[in-house]
KOLZA-865814 format. One record per residue (C-alpha): residue in one letter; x, y, z. Coordinates in nm, 2 decimals, decimal comma. Layout:
BEGIN
+--------+--------+--------+--------+
| tortor |      X |      Y |      Z |
+--------+--------+--------+--------+
|      A |      X |      Y |      Z |
...
+--------+--------+--------+--------+
***
This chain:
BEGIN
+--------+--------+--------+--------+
| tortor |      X |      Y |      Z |
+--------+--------+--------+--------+
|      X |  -0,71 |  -2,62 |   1,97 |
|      X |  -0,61 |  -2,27 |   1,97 |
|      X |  -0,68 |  -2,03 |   2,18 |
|      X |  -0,80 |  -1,65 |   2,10 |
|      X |  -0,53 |  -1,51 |   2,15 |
|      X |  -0,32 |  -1,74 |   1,93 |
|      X |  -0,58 |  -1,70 |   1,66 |
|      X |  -0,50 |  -1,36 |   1,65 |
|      X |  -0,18 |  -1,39 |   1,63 |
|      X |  -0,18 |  -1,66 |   1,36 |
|      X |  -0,42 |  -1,41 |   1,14 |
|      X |  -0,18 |  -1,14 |   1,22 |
|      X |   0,12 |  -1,30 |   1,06 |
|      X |  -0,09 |  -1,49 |   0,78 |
|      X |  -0,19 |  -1,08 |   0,71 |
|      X |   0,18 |  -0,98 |   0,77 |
|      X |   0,24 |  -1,31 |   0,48 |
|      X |  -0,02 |  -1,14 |   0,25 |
|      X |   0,13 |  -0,80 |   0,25 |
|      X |   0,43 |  -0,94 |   0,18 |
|      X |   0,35 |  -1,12 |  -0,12 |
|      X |   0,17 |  -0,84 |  -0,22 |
|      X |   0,48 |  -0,63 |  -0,18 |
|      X |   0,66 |  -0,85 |  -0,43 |
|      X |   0,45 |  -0,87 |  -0,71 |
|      X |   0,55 |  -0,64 |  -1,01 |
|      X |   0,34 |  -0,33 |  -1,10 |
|      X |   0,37 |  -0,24 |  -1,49 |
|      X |   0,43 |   0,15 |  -1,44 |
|      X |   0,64 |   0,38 |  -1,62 |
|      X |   0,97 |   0,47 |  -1,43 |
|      X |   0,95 |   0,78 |  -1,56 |
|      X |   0,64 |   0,81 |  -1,32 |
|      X |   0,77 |   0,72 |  -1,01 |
|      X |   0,97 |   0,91 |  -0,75 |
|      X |   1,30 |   0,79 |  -0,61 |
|      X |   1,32 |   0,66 |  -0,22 |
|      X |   1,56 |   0,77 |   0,01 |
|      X |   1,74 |   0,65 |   0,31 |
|      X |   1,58 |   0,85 |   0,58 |
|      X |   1,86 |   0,85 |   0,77 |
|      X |   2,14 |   0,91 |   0,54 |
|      X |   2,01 |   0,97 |   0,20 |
|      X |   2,13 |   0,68 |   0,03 |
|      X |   1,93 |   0,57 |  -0,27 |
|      X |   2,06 |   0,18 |  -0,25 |
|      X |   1,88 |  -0,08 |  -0,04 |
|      X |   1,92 |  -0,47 |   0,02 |
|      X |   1,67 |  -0,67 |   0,15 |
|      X |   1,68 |  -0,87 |   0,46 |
|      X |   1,51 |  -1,00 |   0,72 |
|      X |   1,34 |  -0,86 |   1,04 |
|      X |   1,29 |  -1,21 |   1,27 |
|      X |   1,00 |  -1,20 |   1,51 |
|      X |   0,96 |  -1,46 |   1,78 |
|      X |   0,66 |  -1,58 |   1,89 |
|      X |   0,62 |  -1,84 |   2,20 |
|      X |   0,50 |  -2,18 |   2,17 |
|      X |   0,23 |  -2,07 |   2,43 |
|      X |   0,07 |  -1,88 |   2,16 |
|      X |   0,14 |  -2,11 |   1,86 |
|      X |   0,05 |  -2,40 |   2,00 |
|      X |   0,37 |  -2,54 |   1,97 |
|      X |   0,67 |  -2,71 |   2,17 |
|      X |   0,87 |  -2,47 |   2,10 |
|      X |   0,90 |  -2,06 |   1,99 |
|      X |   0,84 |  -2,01 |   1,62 |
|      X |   1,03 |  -1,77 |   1,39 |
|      X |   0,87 |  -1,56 |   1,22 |
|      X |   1,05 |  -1,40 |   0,89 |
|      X |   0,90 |  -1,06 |   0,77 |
|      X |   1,12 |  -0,90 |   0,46 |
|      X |   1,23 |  -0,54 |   0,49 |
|      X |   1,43 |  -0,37 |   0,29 |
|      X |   1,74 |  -0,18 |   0,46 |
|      X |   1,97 |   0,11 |   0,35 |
|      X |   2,30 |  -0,03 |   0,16 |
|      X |   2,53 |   0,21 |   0,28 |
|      X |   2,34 |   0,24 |   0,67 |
|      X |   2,14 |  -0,02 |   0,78 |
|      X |   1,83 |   0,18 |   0,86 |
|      X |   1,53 |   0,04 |   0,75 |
|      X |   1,27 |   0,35 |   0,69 |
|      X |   0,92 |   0,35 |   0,86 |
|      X |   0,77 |   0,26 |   0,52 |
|      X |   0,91 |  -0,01 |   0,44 |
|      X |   0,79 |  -0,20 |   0,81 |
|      X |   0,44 |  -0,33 |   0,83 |
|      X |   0,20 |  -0,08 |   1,01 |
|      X |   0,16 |  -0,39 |   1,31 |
|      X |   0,55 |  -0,43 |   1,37 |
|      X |   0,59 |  -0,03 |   1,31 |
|      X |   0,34 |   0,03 |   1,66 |
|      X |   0,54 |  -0,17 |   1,81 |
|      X |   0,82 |   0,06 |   1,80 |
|      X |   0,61 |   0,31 |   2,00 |
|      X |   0,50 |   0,07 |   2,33 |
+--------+--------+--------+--------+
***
């Protein structure tokens, strides 16, 4: 049985999940309508997406062992940087602790 906090943190990443597949789905807009999105660090207009890993103790999971957990992000091309926007608000305050 899990405990609270492990709860939490299983309903965090199942919302972290969520968001994600939201994230993906395709939105039927005219391009003409949108605005371009630049690298906040360098002004490049060409990103690839990757992986930020978080790692989460079996303690909390319930498990043996840690668990990985993959949330998609989408980083600059020509940099690296991955702009504030593109993280999810939870992993975003946890830049600032």
């Amino acid at each position: 049985m899990l405990n609270k906090q492990s709860k939490a943190n299983l309903e965090e990443v199942e919302s972290l999940e969520l968001k994600s597949r939201f994230m993906q789905q395709n939105i039927n807009v005219d391009i003409n309508q949108t605005l371009p999105v630049l690298c906040e660090e360098c002004s490049g207009k060409y990103f690839d997406q990757t992986l930020l890993i978080r790692k989460a103790s079996g303690l909390l999971t319930g498990q043996s062992k840690p668990s990985y957990i993959p949330i998609p992000v989408f980083a600059c091309k020509s940099c690296g940087h991955v702009n504030g926007d593109f993280l999810p608000k939870e992993i975003s305050s946890l830049d600032d602790e």
